[in-house]
N, C-alpha and C positions, 0 to 999 in steps of 0.2 A: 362702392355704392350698394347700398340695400338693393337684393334682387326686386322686390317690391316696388318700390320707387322708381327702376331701372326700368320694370317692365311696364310701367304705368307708363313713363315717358315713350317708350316706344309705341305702344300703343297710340296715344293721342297722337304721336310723333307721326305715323303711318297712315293715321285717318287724314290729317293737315296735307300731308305731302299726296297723298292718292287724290282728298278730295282739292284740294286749292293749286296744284302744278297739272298731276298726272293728268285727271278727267279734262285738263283745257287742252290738253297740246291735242289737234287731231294730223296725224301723220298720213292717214289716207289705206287704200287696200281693206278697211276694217280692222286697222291697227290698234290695240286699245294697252296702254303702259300699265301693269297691275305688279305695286311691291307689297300690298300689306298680307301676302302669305308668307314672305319675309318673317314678319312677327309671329307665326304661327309657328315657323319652323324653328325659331329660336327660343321659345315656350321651353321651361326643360323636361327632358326628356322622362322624370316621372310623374310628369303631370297625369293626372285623371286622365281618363274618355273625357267623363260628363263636365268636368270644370275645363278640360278643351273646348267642349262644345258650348256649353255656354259663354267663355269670353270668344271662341270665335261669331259667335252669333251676334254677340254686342258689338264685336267691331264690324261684320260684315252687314250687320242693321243702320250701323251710325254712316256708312259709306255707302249707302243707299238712298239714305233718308236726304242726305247732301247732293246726293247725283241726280236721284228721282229717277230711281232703277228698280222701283219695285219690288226687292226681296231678292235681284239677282245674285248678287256682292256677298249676302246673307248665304243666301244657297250653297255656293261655291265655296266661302270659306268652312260653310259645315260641312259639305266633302272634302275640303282641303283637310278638317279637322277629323273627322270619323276616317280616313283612311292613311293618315300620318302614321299610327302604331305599327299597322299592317307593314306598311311599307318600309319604316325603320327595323322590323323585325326580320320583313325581307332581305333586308340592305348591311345587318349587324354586322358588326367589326369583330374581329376573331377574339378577342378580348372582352368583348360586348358593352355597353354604354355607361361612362363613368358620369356617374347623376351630377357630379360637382362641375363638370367640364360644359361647355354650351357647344351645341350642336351647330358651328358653325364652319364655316367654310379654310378657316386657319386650324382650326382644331381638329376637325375631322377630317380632312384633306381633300385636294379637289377632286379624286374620281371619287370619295364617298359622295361629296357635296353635289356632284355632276350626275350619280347616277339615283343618288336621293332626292334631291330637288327637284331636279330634272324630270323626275316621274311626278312625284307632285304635283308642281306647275304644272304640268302638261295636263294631269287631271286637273287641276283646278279649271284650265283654261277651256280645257275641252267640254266640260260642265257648264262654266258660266256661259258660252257662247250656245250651246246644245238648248240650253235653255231660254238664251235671249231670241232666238231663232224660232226654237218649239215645232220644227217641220223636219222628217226625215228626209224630205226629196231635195233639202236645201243642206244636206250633210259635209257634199263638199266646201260650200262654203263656208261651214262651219270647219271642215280641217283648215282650210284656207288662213280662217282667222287666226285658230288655234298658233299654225304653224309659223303664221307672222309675228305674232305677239307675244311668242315664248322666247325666243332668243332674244330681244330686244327688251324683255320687263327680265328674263335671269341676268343679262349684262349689269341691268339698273342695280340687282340685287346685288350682285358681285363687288359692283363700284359701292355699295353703299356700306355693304363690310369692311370695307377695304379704309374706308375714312370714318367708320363710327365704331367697328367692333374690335374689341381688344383679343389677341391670342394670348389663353388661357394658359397653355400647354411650354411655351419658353423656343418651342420652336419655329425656324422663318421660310 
């Protein structure tokens, strides 16, 4: 499939599933399900800064606009998206990033996947809540949420590789 088309589908594909599944289920604790940095993290890996941040921005504007979140969604996926590089650069593979291969969780394997993502997510979530909150004396509860919401939205992501994205690379 055209990367093109592929990523387009995704895209729409993340906003449908965040906005019309994820945002209804309320699980309790301040639990909140969040896969569309999934799409961000599958971007490839020579994409721009700035064409990052712009489609992160359109997706994290479109799952705002649907939530009635205010720019939160926005916000977070352009941290998600402005600290991607950094942290792929932090996390490189001895061999370093083959631009044709997608940066996903069969491809680059799971302690990449666990310890790249993993950080990611983590910032994403810890931003979007940091800011849905906007109080430092409410910080724990902001880990609170962070800490609940991160294992339970990388699970989602894991399961959603696992039945939609193909290994590029020939190995299982």
């Amino acid at each position: 499939m055209n990367d093109i088309v592929k990523h387009s589908v995704r895209f729409f594909s993340a906003i449908l599933v965040q906005v019309l599944l994820l945002n209804q289920i309320e699980i309790g604790f301040g639990i909140q399900l969040m896969i569309y940095p999934l799409f961000i993290l599958l971007l490839p890996v020579e994409t721009k800064v700035i064409s990052l941040l712009f489609i992160s921005f359109g997706l994290g504007i479109l799952i705002d606009v649907f939530s009635n979140t205010y720019g939160l969604h926005a916000s977070a996926a352009l941290m998600f998206a402005f600290i991607r590089p950094r942290i792929f650069k932090l996390f490189d593979t001895r061999d370093g990033y083959d631009a044709l291969v997608e940066t996903n969780i069969f491809n680059m394997g799971l302690s990449w996947f666990l310890r790249t993502f993993g950080t990611l997510l983590f910032i994403h979530h810890f931003w979007f809540f940091l800011i849905e909150m906007f109080k430092m004396n409410e910080i724990a509860y902001v880990f609170q949420k962070t800490l609940l919401s991160l294992p339970i939205s990388f699970a989602i992501c894991v399961l959603l590789q696992s039945l939609f994205v193909k290994n590029q690379t020939g190995k299982q």
